[in-house]
C-alpha positions as CSV (number, residue, x, y, z in Angstrom):
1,X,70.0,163.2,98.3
2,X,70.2,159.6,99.0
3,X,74.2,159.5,98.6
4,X,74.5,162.4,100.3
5,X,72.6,162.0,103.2
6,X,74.8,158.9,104.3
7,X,77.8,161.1,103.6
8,X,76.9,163.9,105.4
9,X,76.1,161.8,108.3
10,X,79.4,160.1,108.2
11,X,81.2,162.9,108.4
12,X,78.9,163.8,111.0
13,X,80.5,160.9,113.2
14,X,83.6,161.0,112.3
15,X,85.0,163.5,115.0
16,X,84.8,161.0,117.3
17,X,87.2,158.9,115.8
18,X,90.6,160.0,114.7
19,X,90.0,159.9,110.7
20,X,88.9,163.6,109.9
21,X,88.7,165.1,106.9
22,X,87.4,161.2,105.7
23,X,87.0,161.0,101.4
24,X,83.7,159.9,100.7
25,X,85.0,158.7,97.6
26,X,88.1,156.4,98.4
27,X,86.1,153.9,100.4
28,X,88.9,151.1,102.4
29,X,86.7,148.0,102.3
30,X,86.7,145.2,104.9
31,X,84.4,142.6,106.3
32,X,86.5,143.1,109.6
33,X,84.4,144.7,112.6
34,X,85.1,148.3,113.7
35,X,86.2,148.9,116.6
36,X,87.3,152.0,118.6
37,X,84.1,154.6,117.6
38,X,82.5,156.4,120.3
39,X,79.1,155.8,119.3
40,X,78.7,152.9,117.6
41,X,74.8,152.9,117.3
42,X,75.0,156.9,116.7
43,X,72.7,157.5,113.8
44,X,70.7,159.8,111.3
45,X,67.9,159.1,113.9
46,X,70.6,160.1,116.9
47,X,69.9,157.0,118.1
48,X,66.2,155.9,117.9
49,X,67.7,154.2,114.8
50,X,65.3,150.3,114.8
51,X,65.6,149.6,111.4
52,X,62.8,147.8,110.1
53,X,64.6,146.3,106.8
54,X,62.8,145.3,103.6
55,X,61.8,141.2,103.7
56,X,65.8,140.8,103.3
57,X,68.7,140.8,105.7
58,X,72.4,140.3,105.6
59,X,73.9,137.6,106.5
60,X,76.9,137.5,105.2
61,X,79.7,140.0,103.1
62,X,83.7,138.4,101.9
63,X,86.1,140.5,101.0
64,X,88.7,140.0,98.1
65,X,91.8,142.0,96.9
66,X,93.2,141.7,93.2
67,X,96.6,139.7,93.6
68,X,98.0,140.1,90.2
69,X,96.2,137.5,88.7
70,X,92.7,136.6,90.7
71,X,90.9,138.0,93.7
72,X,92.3,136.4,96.5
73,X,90.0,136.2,100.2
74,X,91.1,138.5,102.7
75,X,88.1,138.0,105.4
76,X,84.6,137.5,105.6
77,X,81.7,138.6,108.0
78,X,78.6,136.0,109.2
79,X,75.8,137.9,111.0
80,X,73.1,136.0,113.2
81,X,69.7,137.6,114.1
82,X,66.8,137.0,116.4
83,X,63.6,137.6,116.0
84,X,62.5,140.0,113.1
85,X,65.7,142.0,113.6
86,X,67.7,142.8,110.7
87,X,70.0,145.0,108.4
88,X,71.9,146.1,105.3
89,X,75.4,146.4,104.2
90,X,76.0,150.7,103.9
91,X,76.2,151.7,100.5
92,X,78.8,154.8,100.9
93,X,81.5,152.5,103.5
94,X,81.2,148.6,103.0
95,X,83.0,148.1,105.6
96,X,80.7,150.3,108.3
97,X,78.1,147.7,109.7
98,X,77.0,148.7,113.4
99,X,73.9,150.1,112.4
100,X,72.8,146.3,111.8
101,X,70.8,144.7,114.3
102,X,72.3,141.2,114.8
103,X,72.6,139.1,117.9
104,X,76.0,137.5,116.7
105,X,78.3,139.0,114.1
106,X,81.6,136.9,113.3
107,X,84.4,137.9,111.5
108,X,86.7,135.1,109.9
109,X,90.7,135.9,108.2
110,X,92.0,133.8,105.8
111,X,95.2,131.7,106.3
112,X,96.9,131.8,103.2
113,X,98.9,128.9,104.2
114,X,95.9,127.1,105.6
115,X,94.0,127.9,102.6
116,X,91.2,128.1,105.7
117,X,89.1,130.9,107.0
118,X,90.1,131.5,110.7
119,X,88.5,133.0,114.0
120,X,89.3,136.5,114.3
121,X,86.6,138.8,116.0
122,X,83.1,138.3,117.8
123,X,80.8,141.2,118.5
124,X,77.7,140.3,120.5
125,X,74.6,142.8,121.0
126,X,72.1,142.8,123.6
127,X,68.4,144.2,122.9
128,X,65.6,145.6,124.7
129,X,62.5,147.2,124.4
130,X,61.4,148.3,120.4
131,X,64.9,146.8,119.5
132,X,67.3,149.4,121.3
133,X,70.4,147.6,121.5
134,X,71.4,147.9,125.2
135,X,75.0,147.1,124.7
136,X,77.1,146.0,122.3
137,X,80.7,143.4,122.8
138,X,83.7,143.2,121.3
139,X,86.0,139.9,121.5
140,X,89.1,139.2,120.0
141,X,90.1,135.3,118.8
142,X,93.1,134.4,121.7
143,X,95.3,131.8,119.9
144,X,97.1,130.6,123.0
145,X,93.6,129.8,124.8
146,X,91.5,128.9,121.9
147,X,89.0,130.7,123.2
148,X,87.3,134.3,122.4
149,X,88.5,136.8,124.9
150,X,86.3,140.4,125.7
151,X,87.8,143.9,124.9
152,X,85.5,146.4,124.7
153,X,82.0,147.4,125.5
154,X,79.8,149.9,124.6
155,X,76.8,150.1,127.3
156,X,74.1,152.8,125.9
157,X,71.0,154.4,128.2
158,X,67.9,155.8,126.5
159,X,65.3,158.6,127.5
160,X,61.5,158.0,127.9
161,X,60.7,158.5,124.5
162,X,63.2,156.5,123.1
163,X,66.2,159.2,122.3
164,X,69.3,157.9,123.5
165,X,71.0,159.6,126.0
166,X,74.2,158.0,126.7
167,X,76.9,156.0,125.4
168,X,79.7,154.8,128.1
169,X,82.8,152.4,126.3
170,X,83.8,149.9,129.0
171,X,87.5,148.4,128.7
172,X,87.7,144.3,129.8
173,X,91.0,144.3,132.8
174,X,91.6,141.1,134.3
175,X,87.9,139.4,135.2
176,X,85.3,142.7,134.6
177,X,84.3,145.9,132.3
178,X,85.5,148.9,134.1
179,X,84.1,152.7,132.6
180,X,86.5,154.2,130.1
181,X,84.5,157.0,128.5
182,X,80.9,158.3,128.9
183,X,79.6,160.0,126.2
184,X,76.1,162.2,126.5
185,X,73.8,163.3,123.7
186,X,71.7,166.6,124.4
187,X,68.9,167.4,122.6
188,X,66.7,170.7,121.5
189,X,62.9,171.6,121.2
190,X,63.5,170.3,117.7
191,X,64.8,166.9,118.9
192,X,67.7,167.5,117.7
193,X,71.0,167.0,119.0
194,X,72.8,170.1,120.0
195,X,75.7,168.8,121.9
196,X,77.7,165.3,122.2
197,X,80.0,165.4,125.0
198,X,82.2,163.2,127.5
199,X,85.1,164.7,129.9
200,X,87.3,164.6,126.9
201,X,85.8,166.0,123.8
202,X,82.9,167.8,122.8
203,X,80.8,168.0,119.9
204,X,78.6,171.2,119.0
205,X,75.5,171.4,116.3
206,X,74.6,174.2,115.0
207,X,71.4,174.8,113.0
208,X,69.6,177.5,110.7
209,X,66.9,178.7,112.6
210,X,64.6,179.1,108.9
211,X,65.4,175.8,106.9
212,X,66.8,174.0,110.5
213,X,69.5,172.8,108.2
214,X,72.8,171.3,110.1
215,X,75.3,174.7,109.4
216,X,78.3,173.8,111.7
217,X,79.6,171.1,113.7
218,X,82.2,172.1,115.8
219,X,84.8,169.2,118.0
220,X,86.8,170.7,120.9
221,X,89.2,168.9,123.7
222,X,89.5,169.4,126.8
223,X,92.8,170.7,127.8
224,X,93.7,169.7,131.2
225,X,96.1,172.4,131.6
226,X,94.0,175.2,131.1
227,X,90.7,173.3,132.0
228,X,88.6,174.4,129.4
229,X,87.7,173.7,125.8
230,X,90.2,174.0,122.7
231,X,89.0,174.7,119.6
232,X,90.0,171.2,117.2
233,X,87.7,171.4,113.9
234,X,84.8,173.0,112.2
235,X,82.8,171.4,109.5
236,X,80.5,173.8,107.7
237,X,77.6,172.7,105.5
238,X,75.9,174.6,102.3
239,X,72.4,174.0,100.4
240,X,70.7,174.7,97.8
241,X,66.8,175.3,97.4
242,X,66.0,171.7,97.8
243,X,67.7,171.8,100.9
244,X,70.3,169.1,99.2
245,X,73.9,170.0,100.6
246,X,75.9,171.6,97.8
247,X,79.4,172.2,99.7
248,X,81.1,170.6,102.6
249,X,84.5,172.3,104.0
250,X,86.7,171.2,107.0
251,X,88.6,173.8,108.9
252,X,90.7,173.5,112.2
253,X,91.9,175.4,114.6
254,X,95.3,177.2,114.9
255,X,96.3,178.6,118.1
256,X,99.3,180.8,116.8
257,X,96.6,182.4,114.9
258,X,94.0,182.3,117.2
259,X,91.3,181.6,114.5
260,X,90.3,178.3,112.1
261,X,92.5,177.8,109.2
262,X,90.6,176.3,105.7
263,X,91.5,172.5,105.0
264,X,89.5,171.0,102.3
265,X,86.1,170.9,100.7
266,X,83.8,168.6,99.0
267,X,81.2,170.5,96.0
268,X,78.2,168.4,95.3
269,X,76.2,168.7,91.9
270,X,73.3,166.8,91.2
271,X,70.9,165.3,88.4
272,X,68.0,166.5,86.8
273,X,66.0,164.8,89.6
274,X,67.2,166.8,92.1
275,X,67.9,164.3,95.1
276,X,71.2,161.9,93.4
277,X,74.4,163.1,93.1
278,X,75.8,163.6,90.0
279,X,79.0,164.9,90.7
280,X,81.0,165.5,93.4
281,X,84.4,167.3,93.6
282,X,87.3,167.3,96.2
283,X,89.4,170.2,96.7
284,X,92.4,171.2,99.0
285,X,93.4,174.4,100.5
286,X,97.0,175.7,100.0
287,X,97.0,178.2,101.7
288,X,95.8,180.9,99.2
289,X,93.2,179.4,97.1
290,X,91.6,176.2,96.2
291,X,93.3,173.5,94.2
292,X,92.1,170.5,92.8
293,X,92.8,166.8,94.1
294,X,89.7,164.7,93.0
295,X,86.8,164.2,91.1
296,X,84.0,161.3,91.4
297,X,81.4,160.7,88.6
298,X,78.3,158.8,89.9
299,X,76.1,156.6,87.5
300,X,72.6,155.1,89.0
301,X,69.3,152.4,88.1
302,X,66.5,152.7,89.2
303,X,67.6,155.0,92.0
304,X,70.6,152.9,93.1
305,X,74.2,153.7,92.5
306,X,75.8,151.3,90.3
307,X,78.9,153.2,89.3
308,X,81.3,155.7,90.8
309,X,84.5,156.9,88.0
310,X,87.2,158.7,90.8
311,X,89.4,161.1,88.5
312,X,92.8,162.4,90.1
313,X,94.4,165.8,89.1
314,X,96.9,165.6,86.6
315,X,99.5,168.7,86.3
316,X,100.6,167.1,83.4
317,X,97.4,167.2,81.5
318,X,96.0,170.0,83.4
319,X,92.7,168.7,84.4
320,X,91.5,165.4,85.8
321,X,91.9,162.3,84.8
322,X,90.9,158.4,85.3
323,X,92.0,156.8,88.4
324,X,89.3,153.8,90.0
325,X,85.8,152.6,89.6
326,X,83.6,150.9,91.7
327,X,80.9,148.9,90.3
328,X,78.0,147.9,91.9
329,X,75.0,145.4,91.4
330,X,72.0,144.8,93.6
331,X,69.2,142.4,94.1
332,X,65.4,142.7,94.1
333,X,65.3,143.9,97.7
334,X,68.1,146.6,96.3
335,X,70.6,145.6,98.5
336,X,73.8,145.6,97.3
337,X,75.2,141.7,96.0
338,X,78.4,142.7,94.9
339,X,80.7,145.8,95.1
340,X,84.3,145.6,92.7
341,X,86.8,148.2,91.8
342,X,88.7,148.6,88.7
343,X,91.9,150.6,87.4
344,X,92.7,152.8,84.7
345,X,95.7,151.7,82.8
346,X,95.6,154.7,80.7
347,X,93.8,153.0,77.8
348,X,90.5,151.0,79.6
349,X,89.4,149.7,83.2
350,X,91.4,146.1,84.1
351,X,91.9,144.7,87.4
352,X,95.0,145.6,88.9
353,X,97.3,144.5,92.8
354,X,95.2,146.6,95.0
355,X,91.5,146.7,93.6
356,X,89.0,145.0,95.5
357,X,85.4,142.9,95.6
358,X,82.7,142.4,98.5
359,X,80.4,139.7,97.8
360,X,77.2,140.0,100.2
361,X,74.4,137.2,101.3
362,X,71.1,137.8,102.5
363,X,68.0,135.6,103.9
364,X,64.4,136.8,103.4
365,X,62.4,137.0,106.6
366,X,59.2,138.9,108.0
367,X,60.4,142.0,109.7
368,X,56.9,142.5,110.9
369,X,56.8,139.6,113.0
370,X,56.4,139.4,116.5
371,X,58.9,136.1,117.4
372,X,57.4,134.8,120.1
373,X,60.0,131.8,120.1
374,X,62.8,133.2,122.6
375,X,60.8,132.5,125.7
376,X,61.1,128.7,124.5
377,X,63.7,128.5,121.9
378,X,63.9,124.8,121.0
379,X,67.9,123.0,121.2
380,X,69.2,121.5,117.9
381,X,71.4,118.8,117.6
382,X,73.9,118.7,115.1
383,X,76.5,115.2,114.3
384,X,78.7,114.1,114.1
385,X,81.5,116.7,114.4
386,X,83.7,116.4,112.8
387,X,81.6,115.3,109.7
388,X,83.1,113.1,107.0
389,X,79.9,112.5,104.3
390,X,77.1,113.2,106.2
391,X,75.8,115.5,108.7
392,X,72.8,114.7,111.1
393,X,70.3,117.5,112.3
394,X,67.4,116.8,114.6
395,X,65.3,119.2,117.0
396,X,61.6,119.3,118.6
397,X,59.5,121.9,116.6
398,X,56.5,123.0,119.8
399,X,55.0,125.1,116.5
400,X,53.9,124.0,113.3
401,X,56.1,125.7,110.5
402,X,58.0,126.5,107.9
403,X,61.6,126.1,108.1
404,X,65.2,127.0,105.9
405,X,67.4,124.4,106.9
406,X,70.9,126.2,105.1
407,X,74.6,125.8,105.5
408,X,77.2,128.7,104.7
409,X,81.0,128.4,104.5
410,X,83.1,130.5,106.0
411,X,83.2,133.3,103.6
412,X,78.8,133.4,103.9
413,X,78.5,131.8,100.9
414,X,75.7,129.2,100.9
415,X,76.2,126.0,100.1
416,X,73.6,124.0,100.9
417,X,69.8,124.7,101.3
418,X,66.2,123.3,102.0
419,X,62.9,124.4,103.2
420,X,61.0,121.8,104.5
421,X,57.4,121.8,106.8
422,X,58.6,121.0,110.9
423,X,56.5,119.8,113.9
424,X,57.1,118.0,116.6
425,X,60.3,115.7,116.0
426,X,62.7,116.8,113.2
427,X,65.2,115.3,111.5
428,X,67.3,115.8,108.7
429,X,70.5,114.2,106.9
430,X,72.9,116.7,104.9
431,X,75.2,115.1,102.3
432,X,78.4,116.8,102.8
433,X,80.6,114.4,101.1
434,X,82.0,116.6,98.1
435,X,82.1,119.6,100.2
436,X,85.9,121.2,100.8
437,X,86.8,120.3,104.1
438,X,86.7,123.6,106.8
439,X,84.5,125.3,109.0
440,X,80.9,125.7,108.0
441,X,77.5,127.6,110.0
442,X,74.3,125.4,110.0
443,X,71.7,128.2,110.3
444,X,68.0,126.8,110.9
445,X,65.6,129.7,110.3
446,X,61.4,129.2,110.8
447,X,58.5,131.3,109.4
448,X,57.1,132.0,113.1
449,X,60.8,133.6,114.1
450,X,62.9,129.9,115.1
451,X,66.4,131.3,115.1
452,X,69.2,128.2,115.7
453,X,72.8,128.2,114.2
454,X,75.0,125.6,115.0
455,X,78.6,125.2,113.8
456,X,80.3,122.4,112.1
457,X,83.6,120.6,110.6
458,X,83.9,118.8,107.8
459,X,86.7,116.4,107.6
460,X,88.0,114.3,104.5
């Protein structure tokens, strides 16, 4: 169920944005932030969702495409945390990260010409009590100004017992946020939501009443002209015994008919286990009976997925046959390290224009601990800037402990590290000499919670 679970819940979400009918399977991959979703801290939890992550977070993900002859960089992602905050990259949509709990997340393009990572987009969250993320920023890199500019906002409200309730996307006009859409979660005696709604759109649950199984969800719009609710689409849900779901099927709505009209499904085998999918199988409706499109073959360790074969339909050969792979590998904390796709060129798997890689990076911290470091968060000094060989670091330590003094280039990769014991006056000198000139992140990070990032330039 572990695969499927994340699946179902992305479909779950995905009425609110305008990709329905998403393939689980063909994942697009970037480290580039999301923008544009409705809820962007909707989760399985409907929004009580304060992940407390495994003595591992991430802090940073690149993204590569095959160029004919080597993975070339596309973009990379640096996230910056407070406290004992935290989160991991999604294993069924790399490039879906707003379930992470990061103060700062930056993401960098690469200039080709340049042959330099670049400023692209900043998204800033604000948290409050338990780690509910109050709001959440989006900014945009303006060129002209040289400076990050706001665009979008989403400002979310929570009931007593931690539920959220509301999620209102503010647009930035001139010099303040101004309400664009409010979006409303209701809930049942289950605590489970029922209905998500704004003046717009609409989206109805509906659950078995024995195994309290999702069944339907149903997305309407609201038509102006008639002022009421239009049927748009219907996703229906099967399971088996274990209550694991077995089939998936998107209709939508068609008004000459007056009734929903069959789209495409997803079928769902599993392993001997019971809870990992095995199989899974995409079919499309044409109109008079099911045909065949894809087919995705799933591989696992140790519980985690480490392969997925996609097989297209051939008319040719009359059944399916290879088309991509992704590979996987994971560390101890079994995150994901690296995520690569491969073609079939009819005879084995090669790289070919088109396939991809995601590297990720990852710090180990205490996600029990209580920081109490933000009432008094000490000011680093980092110089000189630019740097040409050597880079100076110095800040007052009020607590006695451990700290990772560690600098990542652009694309999170780190390039430099050391843990030394800090109290009182600090200071440190980084030899930087026969690093590649560019932008790098000097990321201080102490055993009692200390958070301080600082970045630099290194000049030749």
């Amino acid at each position: 169920m572990q695969r499927l679970t994340a699946i179902l819940f992305a479909m779950l979400v995905l009425q609110l944005t305008a990709s329905a009918g998403e393939n689980p399977g063909n994942l697009t991959t970037t480290a580039g932030a999301q923008v544009g979703d409705v809820f962007p801290h909707f989760s399985k939890s409907f929004g009580n969702g304060n992940a407390v992550e495994p003595g591992s977070r991430l802090i940073g993900k690149t993204y590569l495409k095959y160029s004919g002859s080597a993975f070339a960089p596309i973009d990379s992602a640096q996230y910056i945390y407070g406290g004992n905050r935290g989160g991991s990259p999604s294993i069924d949509n790399p490039n879906k990260d707003d379930h992470i709990l990061f103060d700062h997340s930056y993401v960098f393009v690469y200039n080709k010409t340049l042959n330099t990572y670049e400023n692209a987009t900043h998204r800033e969250q604000k948290f409050g009590m338990d780690n509910r993320v109050e709001w959440l920023a989006y900014q945009f890199w303006n060129i002209p100004t040289m400076n990050w500019k706001n665009k979008e906002r989403y400002v979310y409200t929570y009931e007593a017992d931690g539920r959220m309730q509301a999620s209102t996307l503010q647009q930035w006009y001139a010099t303040m946020w101004t309400n664009n859409v409010n979006s409303i979660l209701f809930y049942d005696a289950d605590n489970r939501v029922t209905n998500m709604k704004s003046v717009v759109y609409s989206v109805e649950f509906d659950y078995d009443a024995n195994t309290k199984n999702l069944k339907h969800i149903i997305d309407k719009n609201w038509n102006t002209a008639t002022q009421s609710w239009d049927n748009n689409e219907r996703k229906s849900y099967q399971y088996n015994s274990k209550n694991a779901v077995t089939e998936f099927t998107l209709e939508v709505w068609n008004n000459s008919i007056n009734g929903w009209v069959l789209v495409e499904t997803w079928k769902f085998s599993y392993g001997s286990t019971g809870n990992l999918v095995s199989e899974s199988e995409h079919l499309l409706w044409n109109g008079t009976t099911w045909t065949p499109n894809k087919r995705y073959k799933y591989a696992y360790q140790g519980g985690n997925e480490t392969q997925n074969i996609e097989e297209v339909w051939s008319s040719a050969a009359n059944g399916y046959v290879e088309n991509k792979k992704i590979v996987r590998a994971y560390n101890t904390y079994n995150q994901p390290v690296i995520f690569r796709t491969y073609s079939w060129n009819g005879n084995t798997w090669v790289f070919t224009t088109g396939d991809e890689e995601i590297h990720y990076y990852y710090e180990t911290y205490d996600p029990t601990f209580v920081s109490q470091f933000l009432a008094s968060k000490p000011e680093m000094k980092v110089y000189p800037v630019p740097a040409t060989s050597q880079v100076f670091v110095e800040f007052d330590m009020e607590n006695k402990q451990d700290v990772n003094v560690y600098l990542t280039d652009m694309s999170g990769k780190i390039v430099y590290m050391t843990q030394d014991n800090a109290y009182g006056a600090y200071k440190k000198q980084i030899d930087v000499s026969n690093m590649p000139a560019g932008n790098y992140i000097l990321s201080v990070n102490g055993a009692l919670g200390t958070r301080m990032t600082e970045r630099i330039n290194v000049m030749h």
